[in-house]
C-alpha positions in Angstrom: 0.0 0.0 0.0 2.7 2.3 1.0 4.5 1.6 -2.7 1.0 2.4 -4.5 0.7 5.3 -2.6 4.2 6.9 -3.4 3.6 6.3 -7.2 0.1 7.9 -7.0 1.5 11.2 -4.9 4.4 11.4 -7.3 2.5 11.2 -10.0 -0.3 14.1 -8.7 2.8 16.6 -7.7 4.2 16.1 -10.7 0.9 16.8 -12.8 1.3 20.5 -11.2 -2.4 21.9 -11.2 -5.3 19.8 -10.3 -7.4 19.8 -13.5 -11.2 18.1 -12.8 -11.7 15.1 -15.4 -13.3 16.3 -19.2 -16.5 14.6 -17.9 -17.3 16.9 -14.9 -18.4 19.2 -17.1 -20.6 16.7 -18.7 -22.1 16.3 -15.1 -22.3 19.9 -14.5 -24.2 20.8 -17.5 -26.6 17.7 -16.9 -27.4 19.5 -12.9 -27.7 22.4 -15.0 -30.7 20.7 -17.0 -31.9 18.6 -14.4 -32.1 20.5 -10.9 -30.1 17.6 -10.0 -26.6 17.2 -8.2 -24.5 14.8 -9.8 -21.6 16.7 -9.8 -21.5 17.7 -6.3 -21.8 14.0 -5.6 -18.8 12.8 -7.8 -17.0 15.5 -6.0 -17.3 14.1 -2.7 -16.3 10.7 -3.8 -13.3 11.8 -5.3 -12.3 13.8 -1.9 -13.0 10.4 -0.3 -10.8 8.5 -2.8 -7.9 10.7 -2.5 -8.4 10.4 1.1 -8.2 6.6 0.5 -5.0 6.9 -1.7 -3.1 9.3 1.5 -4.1 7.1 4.0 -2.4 3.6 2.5 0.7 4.5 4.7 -1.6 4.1 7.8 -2.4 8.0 8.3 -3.3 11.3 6.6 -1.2 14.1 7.3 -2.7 17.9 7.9 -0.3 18.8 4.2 -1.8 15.6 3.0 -6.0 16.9 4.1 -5.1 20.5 3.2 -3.9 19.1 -0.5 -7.2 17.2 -0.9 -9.5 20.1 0.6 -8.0 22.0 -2.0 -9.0 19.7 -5.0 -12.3 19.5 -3.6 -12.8 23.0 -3.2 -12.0 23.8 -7.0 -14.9 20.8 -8.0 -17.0 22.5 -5.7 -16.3 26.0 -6.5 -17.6 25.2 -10.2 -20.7 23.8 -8.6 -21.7 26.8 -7.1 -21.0 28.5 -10.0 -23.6 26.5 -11.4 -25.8 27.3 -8.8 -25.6 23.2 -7.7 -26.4 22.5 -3.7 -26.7 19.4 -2.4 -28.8 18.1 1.0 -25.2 16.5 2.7 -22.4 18.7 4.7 -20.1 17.0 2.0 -16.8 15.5 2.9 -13.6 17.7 5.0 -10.8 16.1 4.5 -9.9 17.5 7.9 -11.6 15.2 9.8 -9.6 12.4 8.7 -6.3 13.6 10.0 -4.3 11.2 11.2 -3.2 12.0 15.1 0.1 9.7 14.8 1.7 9.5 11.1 4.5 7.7 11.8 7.2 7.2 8.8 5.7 10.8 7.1 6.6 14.2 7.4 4.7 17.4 6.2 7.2 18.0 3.3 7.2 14.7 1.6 3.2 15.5 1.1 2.3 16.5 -2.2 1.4 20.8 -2.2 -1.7 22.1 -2.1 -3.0 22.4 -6.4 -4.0 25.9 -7.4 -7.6 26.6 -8.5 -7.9 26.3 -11.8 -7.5 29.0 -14.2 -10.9 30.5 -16.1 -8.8 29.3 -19.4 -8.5 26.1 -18.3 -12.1 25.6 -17.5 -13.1 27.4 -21.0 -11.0 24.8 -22.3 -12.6 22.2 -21.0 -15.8 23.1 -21.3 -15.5 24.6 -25.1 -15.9 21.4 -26.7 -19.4 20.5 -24.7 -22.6 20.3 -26.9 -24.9 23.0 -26.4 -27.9 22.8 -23.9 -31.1 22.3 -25.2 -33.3 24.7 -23.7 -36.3 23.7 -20.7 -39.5 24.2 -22.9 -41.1 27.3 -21.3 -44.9 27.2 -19.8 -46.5 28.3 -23.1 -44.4 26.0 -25.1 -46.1 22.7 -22.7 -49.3 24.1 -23.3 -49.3 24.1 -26.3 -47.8 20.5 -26.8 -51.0 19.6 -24.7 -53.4 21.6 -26.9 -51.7 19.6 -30.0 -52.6 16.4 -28.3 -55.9 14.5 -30.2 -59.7 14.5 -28.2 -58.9 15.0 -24.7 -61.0 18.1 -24.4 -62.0 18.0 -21.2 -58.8 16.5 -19.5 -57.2 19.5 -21.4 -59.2 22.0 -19.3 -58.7 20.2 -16.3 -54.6 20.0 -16.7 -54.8 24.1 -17.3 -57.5 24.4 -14.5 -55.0 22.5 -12.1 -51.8 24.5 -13.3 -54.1 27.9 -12.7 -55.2 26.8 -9.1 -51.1 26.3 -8.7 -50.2 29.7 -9.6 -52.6 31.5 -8.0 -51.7 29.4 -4.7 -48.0 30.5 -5.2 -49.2 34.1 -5.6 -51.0 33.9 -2.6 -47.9 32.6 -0.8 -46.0 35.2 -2.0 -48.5 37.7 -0.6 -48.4 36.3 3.0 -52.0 35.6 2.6 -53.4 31.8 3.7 -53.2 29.1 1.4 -55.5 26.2 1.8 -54.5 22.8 1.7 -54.1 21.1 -1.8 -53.3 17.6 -3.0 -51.4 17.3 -6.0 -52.0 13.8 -6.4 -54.4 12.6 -9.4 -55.9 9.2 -10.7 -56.5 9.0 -14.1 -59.2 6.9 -15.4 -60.0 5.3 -18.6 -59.2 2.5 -21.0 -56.1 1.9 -22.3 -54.2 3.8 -25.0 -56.2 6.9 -24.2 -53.0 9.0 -23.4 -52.6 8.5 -19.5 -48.6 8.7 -19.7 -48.4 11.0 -22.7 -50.5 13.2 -20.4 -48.8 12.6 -17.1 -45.1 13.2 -18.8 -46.6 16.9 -20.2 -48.0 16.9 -16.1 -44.6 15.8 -14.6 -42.8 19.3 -17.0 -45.7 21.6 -16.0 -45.5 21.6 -12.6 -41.3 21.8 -13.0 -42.4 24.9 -15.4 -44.3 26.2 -12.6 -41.6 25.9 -9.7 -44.0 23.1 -7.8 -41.2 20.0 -8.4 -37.2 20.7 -8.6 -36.7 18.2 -11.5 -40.2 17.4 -13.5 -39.4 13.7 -14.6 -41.5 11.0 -15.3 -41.1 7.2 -13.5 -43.6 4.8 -14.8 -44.0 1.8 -13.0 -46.6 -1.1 -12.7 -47.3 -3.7 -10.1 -44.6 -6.1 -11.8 -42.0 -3.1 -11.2 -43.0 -2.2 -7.3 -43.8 -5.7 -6.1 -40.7 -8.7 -5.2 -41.2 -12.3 -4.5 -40.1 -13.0 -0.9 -41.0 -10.9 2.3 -38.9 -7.9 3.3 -37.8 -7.5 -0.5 -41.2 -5.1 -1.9 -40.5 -2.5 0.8 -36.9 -2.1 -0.4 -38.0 -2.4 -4.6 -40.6 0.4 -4.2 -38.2 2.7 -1.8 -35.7 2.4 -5.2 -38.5 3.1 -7.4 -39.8 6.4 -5.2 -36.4 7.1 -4.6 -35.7 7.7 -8.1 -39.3 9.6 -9.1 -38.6 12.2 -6.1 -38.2 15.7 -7.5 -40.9 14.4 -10.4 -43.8 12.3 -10.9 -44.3 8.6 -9.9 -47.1 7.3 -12.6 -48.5 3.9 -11.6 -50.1 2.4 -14.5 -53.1 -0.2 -13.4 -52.7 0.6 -10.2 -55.9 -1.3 -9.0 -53.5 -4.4 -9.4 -51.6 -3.4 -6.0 -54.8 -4.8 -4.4 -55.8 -8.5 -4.2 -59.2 -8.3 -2.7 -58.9 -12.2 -2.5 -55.8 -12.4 -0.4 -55.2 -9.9 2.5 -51.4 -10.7 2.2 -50.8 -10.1 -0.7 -47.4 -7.5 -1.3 -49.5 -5.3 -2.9 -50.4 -3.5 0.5 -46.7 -3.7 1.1 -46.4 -1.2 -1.7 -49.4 1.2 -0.5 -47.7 1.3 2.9 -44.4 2.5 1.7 -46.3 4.6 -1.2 -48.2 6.5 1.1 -45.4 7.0 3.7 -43.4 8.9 1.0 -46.1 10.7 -0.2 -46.7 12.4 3.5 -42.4 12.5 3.6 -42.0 14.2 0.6 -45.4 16.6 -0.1 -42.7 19.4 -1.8 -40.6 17.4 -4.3 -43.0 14.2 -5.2 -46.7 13.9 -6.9 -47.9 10.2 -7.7 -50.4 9.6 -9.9 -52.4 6.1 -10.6 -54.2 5.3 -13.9 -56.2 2.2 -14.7 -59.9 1.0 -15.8 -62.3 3.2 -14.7 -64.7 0.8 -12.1 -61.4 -0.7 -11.0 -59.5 2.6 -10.0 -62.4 3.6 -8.0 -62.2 0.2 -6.2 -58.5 0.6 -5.4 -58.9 3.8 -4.1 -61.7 2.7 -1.5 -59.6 -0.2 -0.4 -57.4 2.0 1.7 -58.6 5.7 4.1 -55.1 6.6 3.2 -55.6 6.3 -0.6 -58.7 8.2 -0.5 -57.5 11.0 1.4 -54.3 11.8 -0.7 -56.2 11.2 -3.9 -58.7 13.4 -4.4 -58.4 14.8 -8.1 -60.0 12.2 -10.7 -59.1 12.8 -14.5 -60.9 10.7 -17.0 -59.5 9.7 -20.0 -63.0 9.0 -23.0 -62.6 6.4 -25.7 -61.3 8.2 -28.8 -64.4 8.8 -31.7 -63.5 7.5 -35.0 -63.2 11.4 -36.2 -60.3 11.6 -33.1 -58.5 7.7 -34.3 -58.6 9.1 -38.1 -57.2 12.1 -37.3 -54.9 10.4 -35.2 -53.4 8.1 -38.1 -52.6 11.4 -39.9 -50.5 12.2 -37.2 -48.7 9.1 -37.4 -48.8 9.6 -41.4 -47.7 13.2 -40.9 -44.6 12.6 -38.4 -43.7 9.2 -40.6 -43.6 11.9 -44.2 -46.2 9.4 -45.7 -49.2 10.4 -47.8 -52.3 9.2 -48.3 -53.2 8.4 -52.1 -56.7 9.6 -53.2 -59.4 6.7 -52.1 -57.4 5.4 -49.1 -58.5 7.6 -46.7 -62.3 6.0 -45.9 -60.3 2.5 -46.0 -58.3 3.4 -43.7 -61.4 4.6 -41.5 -63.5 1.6 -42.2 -59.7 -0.6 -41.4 -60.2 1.5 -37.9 -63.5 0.9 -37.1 -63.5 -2.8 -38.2 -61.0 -2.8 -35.7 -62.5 -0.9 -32.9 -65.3 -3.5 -31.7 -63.8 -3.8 -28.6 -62.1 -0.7 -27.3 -60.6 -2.8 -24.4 -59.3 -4.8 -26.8 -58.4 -2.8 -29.9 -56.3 0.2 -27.1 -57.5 3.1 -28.6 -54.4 5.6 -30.1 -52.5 2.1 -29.3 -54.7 0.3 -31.8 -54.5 3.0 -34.0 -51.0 2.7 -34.5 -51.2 -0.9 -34.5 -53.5 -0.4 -37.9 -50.2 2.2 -39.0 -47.7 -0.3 -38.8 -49.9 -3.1 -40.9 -50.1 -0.7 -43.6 -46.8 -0.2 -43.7 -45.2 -3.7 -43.8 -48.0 -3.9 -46.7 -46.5 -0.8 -48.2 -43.1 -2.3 -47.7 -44.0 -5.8 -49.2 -44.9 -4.1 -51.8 -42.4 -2.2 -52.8 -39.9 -4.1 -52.2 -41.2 -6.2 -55.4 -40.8 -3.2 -57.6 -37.7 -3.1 -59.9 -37.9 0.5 -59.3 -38.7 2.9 -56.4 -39.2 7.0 -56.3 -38.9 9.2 -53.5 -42.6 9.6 -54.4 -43.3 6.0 -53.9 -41.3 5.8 -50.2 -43.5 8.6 -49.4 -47.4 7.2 -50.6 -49.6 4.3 -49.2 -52.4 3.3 -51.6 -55.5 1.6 -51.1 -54.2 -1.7 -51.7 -51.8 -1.2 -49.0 -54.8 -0.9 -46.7 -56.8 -3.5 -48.4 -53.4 -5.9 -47.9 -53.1 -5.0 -44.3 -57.4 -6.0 -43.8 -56.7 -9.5 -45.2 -58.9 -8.4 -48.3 -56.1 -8.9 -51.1 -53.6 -11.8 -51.4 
């Protein structure tokens, strides 16, 4: 250990400066993105590596801490810069100095590296892609008025993101804020856009200031609940732990609850779930989709569920006018185009389809109906001796005819 350590100091006094690796600026300009605190992280393990590396000789001398302070401050310096703070003290090299240190003097410790210069960090940060811009508030809104249907879920979302504001403009006022659960169950069949929805939620209320990072964690029974006691406690603590700061979105929710079995691990989940929902009110919002009847069912299994979810948003079946216009979409983002007569086969191709909409999924069986057309598109031209831009681009009726099972 001694021998590793030598080569290792040697090596770091004769670097000169302390220069942070190329990817903490990769770090630092995710935090910048993410409200998160990656960076500040990586610089407290480093602090505790070098700490690891000085103390192979069996101490760590006050040169030796003061060297390592030193390196940590310049990480951490950056990160303030950035505006990056962290919930832990972080790590002081300090209070790891070694009281007896025998066999090591003061001067054989490396010296103290100077911050580094601002040309050094433009040079290591000149090279780093561009950020991509948070969308703004009016930019979400929009991307949820461009969504198909959903007309009344629309005006709820912007009712809900009003309420917000004006509660935060209250705050600001010193004037009393009632209390308010931002915790919502979505109802309706699938494919009715529950996540697409709840990922535009998760930004909003990040837009608005109401949670530090706006993500989206989607999650099912299958990715909450473990096999063995004592293990569903710990595999939905990982799950909230990484939703915190965003949304946790529980798709078929009603599954957590086996009215059959009273131990089931389901209720496991709904203990933790509602423990970190009352632990972390500021930086976490949960909401649970699922079947209509169902969702109510789950949410009257358990006082606690029904007094943290109070908000119901309900997702309606799609008309055929709202699946059509849909399947331009898909045509639209895909550069296809519909030749003249496909059009009413492709809405007769959706409605054939459609008997059941638990079955057929809605916007889900919609682009189910997309992707037959096009490997009937693509069958056939791949059988033409020559293909146009033009063709690429255009799906015909027998494309749509092919897809029904109406042509051979």
């Amino acid at each position: 250990p001694a021998a590793l350590y030598w080569e290792v100091a040697t090596g770091v006094a004769q670097a000169g400066d302390f220069c942070p690796p190329a990817f903490f600026a990769d770090l630092r300009s995710y935090d910048r993105q993410h409200a998160s605190d990656l960076s500040r992280r990586f610089a407290d393990q480093l602090t505790l590596l070098l700490l690891l590396f000085a103390s192979a000789d069996g101490g760590v001398s006050e040169a030796e801490a003061g060297y390592v302070n030193a390196c940590n401050d310049i990480l951490l310096e950056q990160c303030r810069l950035d505006g990056i703070r962290s919930d832990s003290p972080g790590v002081n090299a300090g209070d790891y100095v070694s009281r007896r240190t025998p066999g090591k003097s003061a001067s054989q410790a490396p010296a103290a590296p100077q911050k580094q210069t601002q040309e050094q960090d433009k040079a290591q940060t000149q090279d780093q892609p561009e950020e991509k811009p948070l969308p703004t508030l009016d930019e979400l809104l929009a991307q949820l008025d461009g969504l198909c249907g959903l007309d009344q879920v629309k005006k709820d979302v912007k009712s809900l993101i009003n309420l917000v504001k004006v509660r935060k403009l209250r705050q600001q006022a010193d004037l009393p804020v009632p209390p308010m659960s931002l915790h919502l169950v979505f109802l309706g069949n699938p494919g009715t856009g529950k996540t697409t929805v709840a990922r535009l939620l998760a930004r909003l209320y990040h837009a608005i200031g109401v949670l530090p990072k706006g993500q989206l964690v989607e999650v099912d029974r299958s990715g909450l609940v473990a096999g063995f006691v004592g293990q569903t406690a710990l595999k939905t603590q990982e799950v909230i732990q990484k939703a915190i700061g965003g949304v946790l979105f529980i798709d078929e929710a009603y599954a957590l609850v086996n009215q059959d079995n009273g131990n089931d691990f389901g209720r496991e989940v709904i203990e933790v779930l509602l423990k970190n929902m009352e632990d972390h009110r500021k930086d976490l919002v949960v909401i649970v989709a699922g079947y209509s009847q169902l969702m109510e069912k789950f949410i009257h299994s358990n006082p606690g569920l029904e007094s943290r979810f109070n908000r119901f948003l309900l997702f309606e079946d799609y008309s055929p006018d709202e699946m059509l216009a849909i399947f331009r979409m898909q045509c639209k983002k895909g550069c296809y185009q519909l030749a003249e007569g496909t059009e009413e086969l492709v809405r007769d191709y959706i409605n054939e389809e459609n008997g059941d909409p638990e079955t057929f999924g809605n916007a889900r069986g919609v682009r189910n109906c997309f992707e037959h057309i096009l490997v009937a598109q693509n069958n056939r031209l791949a059988a033409m001796e020559s293909v146009t831009k033009d063709d690429l681009m255009t799906i015909i009726p027998d494309d749509v005819l092919y897809a029904r099972g109406k042509l051979d």
